[in-house]
Every structure is written in C-alpha cells, then in structure tokens.
C-alpha positions in Angstrom: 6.9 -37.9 42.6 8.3 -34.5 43.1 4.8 -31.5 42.8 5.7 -28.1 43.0 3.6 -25.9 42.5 4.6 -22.0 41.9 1.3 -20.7 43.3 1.6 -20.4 47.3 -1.3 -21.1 50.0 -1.1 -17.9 50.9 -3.1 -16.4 48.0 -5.8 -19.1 48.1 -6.2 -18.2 51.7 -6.2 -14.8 50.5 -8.8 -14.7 47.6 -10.8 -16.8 50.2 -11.5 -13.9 53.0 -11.1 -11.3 50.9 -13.2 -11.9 48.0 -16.5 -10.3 48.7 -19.1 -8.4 46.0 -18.3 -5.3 44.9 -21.1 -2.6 44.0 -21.5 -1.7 40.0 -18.8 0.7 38.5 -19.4 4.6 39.3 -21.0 6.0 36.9 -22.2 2.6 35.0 -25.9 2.5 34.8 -27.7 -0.6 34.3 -26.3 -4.1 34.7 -22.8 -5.0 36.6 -21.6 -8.4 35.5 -19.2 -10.5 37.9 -16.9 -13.2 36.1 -14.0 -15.0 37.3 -11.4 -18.1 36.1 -8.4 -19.9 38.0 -6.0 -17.3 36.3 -5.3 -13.7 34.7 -5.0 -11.8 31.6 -1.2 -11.7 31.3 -1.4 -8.2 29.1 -3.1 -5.5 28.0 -1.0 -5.1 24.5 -3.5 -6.5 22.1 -0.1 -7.9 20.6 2.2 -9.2 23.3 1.0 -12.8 24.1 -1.1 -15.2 22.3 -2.8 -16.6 24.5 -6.3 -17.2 24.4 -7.9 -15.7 27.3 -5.4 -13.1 27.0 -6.5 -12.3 23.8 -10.8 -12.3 24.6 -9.6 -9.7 27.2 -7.7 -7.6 24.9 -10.4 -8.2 22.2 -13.3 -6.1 24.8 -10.9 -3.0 23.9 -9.1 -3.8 20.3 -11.1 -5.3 17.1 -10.0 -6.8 14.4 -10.7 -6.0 10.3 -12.9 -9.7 10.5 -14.0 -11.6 13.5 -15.8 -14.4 14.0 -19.2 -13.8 14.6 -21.6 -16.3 17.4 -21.9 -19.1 14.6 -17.8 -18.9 14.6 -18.1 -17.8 11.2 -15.9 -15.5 9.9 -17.8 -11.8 10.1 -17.1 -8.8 8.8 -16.1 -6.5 11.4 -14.1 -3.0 11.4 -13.7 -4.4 7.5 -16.8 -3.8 5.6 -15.7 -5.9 2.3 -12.6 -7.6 0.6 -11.6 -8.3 -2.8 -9.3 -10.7 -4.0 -7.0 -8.8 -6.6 -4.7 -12.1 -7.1 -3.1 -14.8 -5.4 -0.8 -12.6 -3.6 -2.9 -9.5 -3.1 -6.1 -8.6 -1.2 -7.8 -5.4 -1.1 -9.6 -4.5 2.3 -12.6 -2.1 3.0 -12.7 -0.4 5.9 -15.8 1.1 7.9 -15.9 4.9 7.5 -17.9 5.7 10.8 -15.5 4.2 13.7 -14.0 6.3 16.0 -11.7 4.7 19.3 -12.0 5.7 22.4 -9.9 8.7 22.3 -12.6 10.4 20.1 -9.8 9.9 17.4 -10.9 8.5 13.8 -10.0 4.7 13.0 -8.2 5.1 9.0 -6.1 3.1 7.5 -3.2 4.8 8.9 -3.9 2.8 12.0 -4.2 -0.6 10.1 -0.9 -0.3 8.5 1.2 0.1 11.6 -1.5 -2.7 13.1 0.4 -4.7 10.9 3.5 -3.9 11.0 3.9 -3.4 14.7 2.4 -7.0 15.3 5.1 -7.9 12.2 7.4 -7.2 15.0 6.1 -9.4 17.6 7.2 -12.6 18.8 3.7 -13.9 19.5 1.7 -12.3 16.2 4.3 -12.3 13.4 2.9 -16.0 13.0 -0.1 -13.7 11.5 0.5 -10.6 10.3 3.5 -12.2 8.0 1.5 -14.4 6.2 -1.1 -11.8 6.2 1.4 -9.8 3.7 2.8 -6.1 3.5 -0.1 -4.0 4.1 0.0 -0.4 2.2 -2.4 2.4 2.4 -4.3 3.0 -0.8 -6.7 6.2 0.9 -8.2 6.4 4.3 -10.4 3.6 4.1 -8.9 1.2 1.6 -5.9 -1.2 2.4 -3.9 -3.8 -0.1 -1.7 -6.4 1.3 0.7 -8.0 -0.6 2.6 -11.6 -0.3 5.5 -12.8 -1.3 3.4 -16.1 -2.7 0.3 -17.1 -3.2 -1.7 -17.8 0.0 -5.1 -19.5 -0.1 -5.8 -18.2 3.9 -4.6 -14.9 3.4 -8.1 -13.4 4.8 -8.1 -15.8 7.9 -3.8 -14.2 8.8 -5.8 -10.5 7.8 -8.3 -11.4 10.3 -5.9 -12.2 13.4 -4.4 -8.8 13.9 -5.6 -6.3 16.5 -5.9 -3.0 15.5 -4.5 0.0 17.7 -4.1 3.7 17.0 -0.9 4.4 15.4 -1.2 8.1 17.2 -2.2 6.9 20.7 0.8 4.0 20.4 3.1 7.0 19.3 2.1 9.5 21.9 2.4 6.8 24.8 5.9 5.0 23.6 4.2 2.2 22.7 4.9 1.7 18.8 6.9 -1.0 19.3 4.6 -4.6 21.0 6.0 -5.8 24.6 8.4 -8.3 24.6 6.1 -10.8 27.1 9.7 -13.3 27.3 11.4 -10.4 29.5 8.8 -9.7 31.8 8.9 -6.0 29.9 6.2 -3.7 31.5 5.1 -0.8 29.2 2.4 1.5 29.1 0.5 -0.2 26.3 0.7 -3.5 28.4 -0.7 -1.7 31.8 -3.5 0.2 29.9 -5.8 0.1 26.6 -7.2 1.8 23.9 -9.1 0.5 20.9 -12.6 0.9 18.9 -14.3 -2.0 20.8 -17.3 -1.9 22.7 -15.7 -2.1 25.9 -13.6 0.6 27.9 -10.8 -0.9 30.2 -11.4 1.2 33.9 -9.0 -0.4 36.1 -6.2 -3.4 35.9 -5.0 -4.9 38.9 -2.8 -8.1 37.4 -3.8 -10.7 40.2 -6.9 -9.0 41.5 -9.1 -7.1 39.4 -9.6 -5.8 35.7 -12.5 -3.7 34.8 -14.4 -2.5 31.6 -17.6 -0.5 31.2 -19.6 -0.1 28.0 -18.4 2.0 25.4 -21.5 4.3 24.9 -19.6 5.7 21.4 -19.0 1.7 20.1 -19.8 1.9 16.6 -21.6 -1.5 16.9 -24.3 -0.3 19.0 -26.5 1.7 15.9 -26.0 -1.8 13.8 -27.4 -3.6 16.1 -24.5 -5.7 17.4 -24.5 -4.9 20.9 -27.2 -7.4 22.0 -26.8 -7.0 25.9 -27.8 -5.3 28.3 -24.4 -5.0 30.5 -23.3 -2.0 31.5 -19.9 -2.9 33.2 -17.7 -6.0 33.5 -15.8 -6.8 36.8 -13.4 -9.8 36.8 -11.4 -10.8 39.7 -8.8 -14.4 38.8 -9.6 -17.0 41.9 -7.1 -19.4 41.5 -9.5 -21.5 44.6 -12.0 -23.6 42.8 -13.5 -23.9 45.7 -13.2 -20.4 46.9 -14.6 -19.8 42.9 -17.5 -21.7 42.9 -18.8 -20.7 46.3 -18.9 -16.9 45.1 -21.1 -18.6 42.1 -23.6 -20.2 44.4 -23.7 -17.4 46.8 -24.6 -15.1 44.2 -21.2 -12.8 44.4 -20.7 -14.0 41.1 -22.4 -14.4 37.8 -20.7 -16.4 35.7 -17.5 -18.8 36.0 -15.5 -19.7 32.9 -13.7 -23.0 34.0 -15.9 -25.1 36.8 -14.2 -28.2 37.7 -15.1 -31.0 35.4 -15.7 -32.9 39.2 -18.7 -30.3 40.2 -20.4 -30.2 36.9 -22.9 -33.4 37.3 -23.9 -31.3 40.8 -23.9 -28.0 39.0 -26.5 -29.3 37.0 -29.0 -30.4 39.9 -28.7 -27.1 41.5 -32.3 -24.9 39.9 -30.0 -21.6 41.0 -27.3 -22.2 38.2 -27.1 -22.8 34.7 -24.1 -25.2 32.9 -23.1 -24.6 29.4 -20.5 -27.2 27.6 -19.3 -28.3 24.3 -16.6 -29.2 22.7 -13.4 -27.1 22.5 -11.5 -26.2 19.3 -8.3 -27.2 21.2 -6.0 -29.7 21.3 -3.7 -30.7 24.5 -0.4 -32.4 23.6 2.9 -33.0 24.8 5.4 -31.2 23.4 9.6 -33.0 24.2 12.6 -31.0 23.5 14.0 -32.2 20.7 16.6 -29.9 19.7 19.6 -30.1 22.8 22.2 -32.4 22.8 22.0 -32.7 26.6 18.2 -32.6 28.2 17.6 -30.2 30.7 16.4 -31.1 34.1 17.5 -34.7 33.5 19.8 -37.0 35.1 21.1 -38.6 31.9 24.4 -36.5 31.4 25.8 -35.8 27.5 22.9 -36.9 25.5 19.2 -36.1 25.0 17.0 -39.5 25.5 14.0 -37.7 23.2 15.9 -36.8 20.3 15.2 -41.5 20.0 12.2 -41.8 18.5 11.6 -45.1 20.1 11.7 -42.9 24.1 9.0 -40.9 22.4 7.4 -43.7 21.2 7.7 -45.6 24.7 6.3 -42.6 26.2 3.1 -42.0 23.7 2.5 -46.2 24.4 2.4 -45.4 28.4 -0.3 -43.3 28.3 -3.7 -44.6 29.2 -6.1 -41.5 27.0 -9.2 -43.4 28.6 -8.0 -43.1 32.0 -7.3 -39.3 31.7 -10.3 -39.2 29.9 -12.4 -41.2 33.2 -10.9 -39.9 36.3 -9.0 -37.0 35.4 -11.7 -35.4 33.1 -15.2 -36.7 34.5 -16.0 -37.8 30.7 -15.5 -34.0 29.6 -12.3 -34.6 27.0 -12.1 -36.2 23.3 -9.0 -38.8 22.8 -7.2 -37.8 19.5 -4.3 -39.0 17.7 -4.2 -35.4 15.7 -2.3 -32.6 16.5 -4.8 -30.2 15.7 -7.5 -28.4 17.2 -10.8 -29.9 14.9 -9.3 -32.2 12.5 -12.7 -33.2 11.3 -13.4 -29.1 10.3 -10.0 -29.6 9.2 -10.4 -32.5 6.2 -8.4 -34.5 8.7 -9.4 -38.2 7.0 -11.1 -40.3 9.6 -8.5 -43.1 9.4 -5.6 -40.3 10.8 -7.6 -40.2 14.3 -6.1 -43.7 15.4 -3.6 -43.8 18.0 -0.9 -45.7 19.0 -2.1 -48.6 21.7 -2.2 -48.5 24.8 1.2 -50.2 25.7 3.0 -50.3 28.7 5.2 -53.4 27.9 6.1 -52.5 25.0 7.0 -49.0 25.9 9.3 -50.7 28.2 10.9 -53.1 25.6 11.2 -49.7 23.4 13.1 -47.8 26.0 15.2 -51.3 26.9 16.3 -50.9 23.0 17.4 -47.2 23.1 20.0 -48.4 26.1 17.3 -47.3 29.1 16.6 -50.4 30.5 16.3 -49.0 34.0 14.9 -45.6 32.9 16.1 -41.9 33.2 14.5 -38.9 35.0 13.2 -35.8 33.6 11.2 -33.2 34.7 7.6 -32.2 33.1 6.6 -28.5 33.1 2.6 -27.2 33.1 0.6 -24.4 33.6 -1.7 -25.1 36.7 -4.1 -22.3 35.6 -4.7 -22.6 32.1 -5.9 -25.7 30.7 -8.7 -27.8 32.0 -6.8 -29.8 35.1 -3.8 -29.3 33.4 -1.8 -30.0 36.5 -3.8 -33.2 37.5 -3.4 -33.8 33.8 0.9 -33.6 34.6 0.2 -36.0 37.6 -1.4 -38.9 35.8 1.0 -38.7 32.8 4.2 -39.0 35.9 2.2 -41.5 37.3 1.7 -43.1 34.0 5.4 -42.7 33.0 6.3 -44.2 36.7 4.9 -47.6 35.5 7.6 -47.9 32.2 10.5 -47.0 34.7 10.8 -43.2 34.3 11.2 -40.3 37.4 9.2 -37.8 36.5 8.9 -34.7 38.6 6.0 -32.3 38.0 6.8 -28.7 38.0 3.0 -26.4 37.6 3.7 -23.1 37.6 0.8 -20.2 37.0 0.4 -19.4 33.1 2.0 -16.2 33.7 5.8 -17.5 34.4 4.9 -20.8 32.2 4.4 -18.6 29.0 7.1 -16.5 29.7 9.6 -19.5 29.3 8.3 -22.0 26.9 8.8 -19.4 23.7 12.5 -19.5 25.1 12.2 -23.6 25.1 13.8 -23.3 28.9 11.5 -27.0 29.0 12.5 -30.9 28.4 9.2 -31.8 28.5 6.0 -29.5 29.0 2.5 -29.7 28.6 0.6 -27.8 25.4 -2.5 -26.8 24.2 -3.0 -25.0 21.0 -6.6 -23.7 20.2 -7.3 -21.7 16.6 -11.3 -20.7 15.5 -10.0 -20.2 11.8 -10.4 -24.4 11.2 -7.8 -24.6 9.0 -5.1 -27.0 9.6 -2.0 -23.9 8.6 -2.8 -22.1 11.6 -1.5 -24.7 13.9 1.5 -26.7 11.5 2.9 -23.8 10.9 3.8 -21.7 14.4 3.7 -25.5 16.3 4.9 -28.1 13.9 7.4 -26.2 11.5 10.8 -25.4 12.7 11.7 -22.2 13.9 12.6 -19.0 11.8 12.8 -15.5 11.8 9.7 -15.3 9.5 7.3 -16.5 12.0 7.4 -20.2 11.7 7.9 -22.2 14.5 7.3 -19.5 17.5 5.2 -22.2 19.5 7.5 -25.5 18.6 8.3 -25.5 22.3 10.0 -28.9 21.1 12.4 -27.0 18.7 12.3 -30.0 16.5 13.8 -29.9 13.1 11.9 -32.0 10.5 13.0 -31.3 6.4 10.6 -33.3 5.0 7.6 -31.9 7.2 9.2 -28.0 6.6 8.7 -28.9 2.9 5.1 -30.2 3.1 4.0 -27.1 4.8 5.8 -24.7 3.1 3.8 -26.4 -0.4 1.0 -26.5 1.3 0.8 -22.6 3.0 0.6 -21.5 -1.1 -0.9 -23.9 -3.0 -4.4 -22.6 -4.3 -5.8 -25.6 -5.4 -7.7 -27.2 -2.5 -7.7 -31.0 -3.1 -3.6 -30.7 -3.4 -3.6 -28.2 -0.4 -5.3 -31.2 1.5 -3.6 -33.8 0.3 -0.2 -32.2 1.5 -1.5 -31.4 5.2 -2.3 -34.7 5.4 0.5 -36.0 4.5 1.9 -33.8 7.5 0.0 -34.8 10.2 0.5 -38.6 8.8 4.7 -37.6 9.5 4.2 -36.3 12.7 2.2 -39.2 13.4 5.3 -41.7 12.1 7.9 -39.4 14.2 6.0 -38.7 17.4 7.3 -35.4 17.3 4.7 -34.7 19.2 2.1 -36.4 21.8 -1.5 -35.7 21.6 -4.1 -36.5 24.4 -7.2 -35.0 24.2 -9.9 -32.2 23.2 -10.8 -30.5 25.6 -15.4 -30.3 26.4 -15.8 -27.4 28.2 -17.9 -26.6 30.8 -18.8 -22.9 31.8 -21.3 -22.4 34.6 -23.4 -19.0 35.5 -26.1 -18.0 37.3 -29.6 -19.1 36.4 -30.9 -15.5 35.3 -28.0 -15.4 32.6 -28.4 -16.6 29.0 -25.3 -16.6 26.4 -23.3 -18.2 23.8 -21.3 -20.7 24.2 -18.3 -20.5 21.9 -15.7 -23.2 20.9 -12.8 -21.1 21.1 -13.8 -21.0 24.7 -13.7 -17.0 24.6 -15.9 -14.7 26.7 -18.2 -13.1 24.4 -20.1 -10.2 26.5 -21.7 -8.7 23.2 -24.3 -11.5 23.9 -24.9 -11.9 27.1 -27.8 -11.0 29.0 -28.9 -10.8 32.7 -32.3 -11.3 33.7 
C-alpha cells in the first residue's frame, strides 16, 4: 500500500518548536482566546469555497439575512422579517441600524449584489440560484423571485453572505474568487462585513486574527454573550504538537482532538470535552462519468461505471470496524447519503446497508471480468474530516482483501478542494455537512448531475442518473409536503439501488478546551465565539 501524504515533516517539526503563546492583540482589552485545528481557512471571500470551517471563519466577519441561532434553529439575523408573497416570491426585511466595518451603512443595495455575485460562484450558486432573483424594493426591503415554486426558498435566502457592494467595488473584488485556480485577490487576503468580529491579521498556514467589533450591531440586543475580546488561531497540523499546547495552557480550546485521546481527555480535571453528533455524512464518492479511470491500471474502460465494482466495493467494507479501531466508538454507520436523515423524514427502514461481504464482493467483481482485480488510486484530505486519512487506509486495506491495489494519496484540504470541483479523482473520500435539515440541500449540489444552474457542483463522481435528475427536480418545487417527501425518498431509495454513491458514517465529534471555558456545542461542528466565555 502506496501513502503519500502532501504535508511534509518539516512543518510538523516546525509548528512543534515554534509554537509558543502569544500575548493578547494590541489594543484588545479584556479576554484573548487561543484556538487551533489540524488545518486552515482556505479564504477570506465569504463566497469562494464552501467549505465548512472555511465558512465559520468567514461568518466572524460576513452575516447572513437568517442564521441559525445556538438551538440550530433558523434565526433572524441581518433580516428582521419575511413574507411569503407566493410560491415563487418572498419579501425580506432588513434591519435599519447595521453599519459594516467601514462605518458604511448595510441597505439593500448590498444584498442584491450579495446575491448576484455569489450567483456567480462555483461554490454558492448551489444557493443563491434557488434562492431566486433578488430586486431592491427601497433601502431595507428585498423581493426574490423564482422561476418555480420552491418550498425552501428561505433556507437558499439564508446561505448567502452579505458583503458591501461599495467596498467589493472600490477593492476589485465584485466578482467571487475562483478557489479551482488558486486565484489570489484582495477580497480573498482580507475582509469586511457587519459581523461582530474584525479580521486583524491572516497568515494562511500560521496565523489569522480577529478582535471584537465594538460597533457590532448585535451587542445593544443582547447577542454578544461573551466576554472575548480577541481571537488568535494558529492551524497545527501535529496532534500531538496540538494537544500539548492544550494541556500546557498555550491554548484554550481545540476543535478536532483525536478520537484516540478523548477517554484520557476526560480524566484530566484541567480540561473540559464537548461531543455530539455531527450533521455530516462521510461517503465515497467513484468517478462515474470517464470512459477510461484515471490513476488506474485498467487501460480503455472505467471499472466503476459497473455497478456490480461499486457494489463489490460497498460489500468490502467492514462500517463496525471503522467504527471500533478507526473511530474509538465516536462515528454513526449509515446507509444514507445525507447528513441527518432522521431530521430529514428519511423512513427508518432506508438506514439499512448492504452486508458486510467480502466473498461476495469478490464473486461480484469475478462477474464484471476482474477476477484478479485492478488498481486505482483513492484521494483524501488528511486535514479535514475526522481521521480521514486513517479512514483512506482501512478502506485500501479493506479493498486489499477482495483483490484490489489501492494507493492512498492524502493531501491537505487546501490542494484537495481545489481539484475535486474539477473531478481530477477516480475515487476520493467525501463529507457533506448542511444545518438546514432538509434533504434538497445535499441531493441537489451532490447527487444531481452537473449544470450550469448550480446542480451538481459537489457530484465529484460526475454521475449521470435521469431518473434520480427527475425526482429531484419534482421534488425541489413541489409545495405539498407529504408528496415533497415521498419523492426524496424515493431518491435516496435509487441511489441506494445504484450505489452511486458509498456512505460510511456520521461523524460524533469531539471538541476539547480548557476547564475555565464554557460554550455551545453545535452540530454543524462550527466555532461559535458569540457564546463563549472564559472564566
């Protein structure tokens, strides 16, 4: 089995001498908190990659018109009201007292070219297009329209950061970043919003910096319910090098301790561990679409466009096994490709996978005419997911047994996300998270073929499936719920059928801190700093 991993020993060694505590922020008065994970925010354009951590980054500077508050409901937020006009138009209220950072007042000006600038993007036309044309009605009133009725039309309106139209046009920045090309542009180096945090510095690979916006409109309502003053976060791609600073005391809070450390995490009277389930599924994803697979040695045909070598491959892997040695107990087997299916009206009788079947995923590979196997090679981030690389390792290993080569190529989340919206993989490793709980926010941008309208952006597969293109597309506008339901469910059951896709597990995660820190632990696995507080 062939490892490479992208991310040299000369950084650990690195981050391990030269990580030391830095003294609160100049001028910050009060409260410095010190947080770190195994990787980095890949951009400071609250538009150019949805990712997850990415986006809780982006979201200290940019807000959106709703957000989910800490029950994960949605909240209003720089949107005071709605109203629901008809089934293909909304009318939006907007706060009158906001002001970003600039001193500049937040209109409606700003929320139109919100939308159509992230209309524009690669990674957020999955939401501002099904969020509808937005059009200024005055300064604080805004109607989108759709071109069909769309019963989640507020959950799309409430996905879209919101940036200052003048800022974006002073700066050359009206246009998102194009994350695929490794584009560097000003709106991707610095940041500008209404949020309650300021960005200070960003070092990509060493250091990002926010203080507390003393102007945040949040603060007179009541919102701002800790009592930080500045945020310093420094990636440490070392776990151990990680979790020492942690116990030491150079750090306060750690968003992704190793599943392995958490039982001992919890004995130790100095730190506190937070867990709970994840709204996020991790599947993986096979390149369905070439008619020769890439880093393969089968020559002039692709092995996974058979459904019986997909089905082999789903049958090899042992779930509980992950779920035991890879996972320490912290992961949820699922047969769903979603990230809550239960929140979802997934029917119980869906979440029932394939067995456990190496024999027969021999015989099933035997039968597509690879009775002595093929190589490929699988692709994962190594600083994104929880073990996602040792995750990579077990499936080879796995894969090894039915007569497959499988090399494992990790790479940092940074390069890996950069090239799987190009679908430059044969066979990678996905996760897919959404807080909204509805089932359309992961069918269509993962499981609908790819289009120019937004559908499809994250099928890193690049399947092509009519009959499950036609359930979604009925489903994305029917109004009446039962019907809605019973077509998504009729989807997943098809890409259940097809295994056009692979899912493993749900992610529990852990978060560990210091003992004199209380906060929220959220689902979507998102730093929330509104509501932390350090003793």
């Amino acid at each position: 089995m062939d490892v490479r991993a992208r991310v040299g020993a000369s950084w650990f060694v690195l981050m391990a001498f030269a990580f030391c505590w830095v003294p609160p922020l100049a001028g910050a008065e009060g409260k410095n908190f010190r947080w770190s994970t195994n990787g980095d925010v890949t951009t400071q354009d609250p538009h150019g990659q949805d990712e997850g951590f990415t986006k809780s980054i982006n979201a200290l500077v940019y807000e959106r018109l709703i957000q989910p508050g800490k029950d994960m409901l949605p909240t209003p937020w720089l949107a005071t009201s709605w109203k629901v006009v008809s089934p293909t138009k909304r009318v939006v209220y907007l706060r009158k007292d906001v002001k970003f950072q600039d001193g500049s007042p937040f209109t409606a000006d700003d929320v139109v070219f919100s939308f159509e600038r992230a209309a524009k993007s690669n990674q957020f036309k999955t939401y501002a297009i099904p969020a509808g044309v937005a059009k200024k009605i005055d300064d604080y009133s805004v109607e989108f329209t759709t071109a069909k009725p769309n019963p989640v039309g507020l959950n799309s309106i409430g996905e879209v950061p919101i940036m200052s139209k003048k800022w974006a046009e002073k700066n050359n920045a009206v246009l998102p970043q194009d994350f695929t090309t490794k584009e560097v542009t000003y709106a991707s180096r610095n940041a500008m919003g209404t949020g309650p945090f300021r960005l200070v510095t960003y070092e990509p690979g060493i250091k990002t910096t926010h203080i507390k916006n003393a102007d945040w409109w949040g603060i007179k309502e009541g919102r701002y319910e800790s009592n930080i003053d500045s945020l310093e976060y420094r990636p440490i791609a070392s776990a151990v090098t990680r979790m020492s600073a942690l116990k030491s005391g150079e750090l306060d809070f750690v968003l992704d301790p190793p599943v392995q450390d958490v039982s001992q995490l919890k004995a130790d009277k100095t730190l506190k561990v937070w867990e709970g389930d994840e709204m996020r599924v991790i599947m993986i994803a096979m390149d369905q679409a070439r008619d020769e697979l890439l880093f393969s040695d089968v020559k002039g045909k692709n092995p996974f466009k058979d459904i019986r070598v997909r089905t082999a491959l789903y049958k090899a892997i042992d779930v509980n096994a992950i779920k035991a040695q890879i996972m320490r107990g912290l992961a949820t087997p699922t047969a769903v490709a979603l990230p809550n299916p239960k929140g979802e009206g997934i029917p119980a009788a869906l979440e029932k996978r394939l067995p456990y079947d190496p024999e027969g995923g021999k015989k099933l590979l035997a039968e597509a005419g690879y009775a002595n196997g093929f190589g490929f090679t699988l692709h994962c981030p190594n600083d994104r997911y929880v073990n996602g690389e040792q995750i990579c390792v077990a499936l080879a290993g796995m894969w090894a047994r039915i007569g497959l080569n499988v090399k494992v190529e990790a790479m940092p989340k940074a390069q890996y996300f950069q090239r799987t919206p190009k679908k430059e993989f044969s066979v990678m490793l996905q996760g897919w998270g959404d807080t909204n709980r509805d089932a359309m926010f992961t069918l269509q941008p993962v499981l609908h073929s790819f289009n120019t309208k937004g559908y499809g952006d994250s099928n890193y597969g690049n399947f092509k499936n009519a009959e499950l293109d036609a359930l979604i597309e009925k489903a994305e506008s029917e109004m009446d719920a039962p019907t809605r339901q019973g077509l998504i469910n009729s989807a997943i059951e098809l890409i259940q059928r097809e295994v056009l896709v692979i899912p493993i597990h749900r992610q529990v995660v852990p978060w560990a801190s210091r003992a004199n820190i209380s906060l929220v632990h959220r689902p979507d696995n998102k730093f929330a700093p509104l509501w932390i507080k350090m003793q």
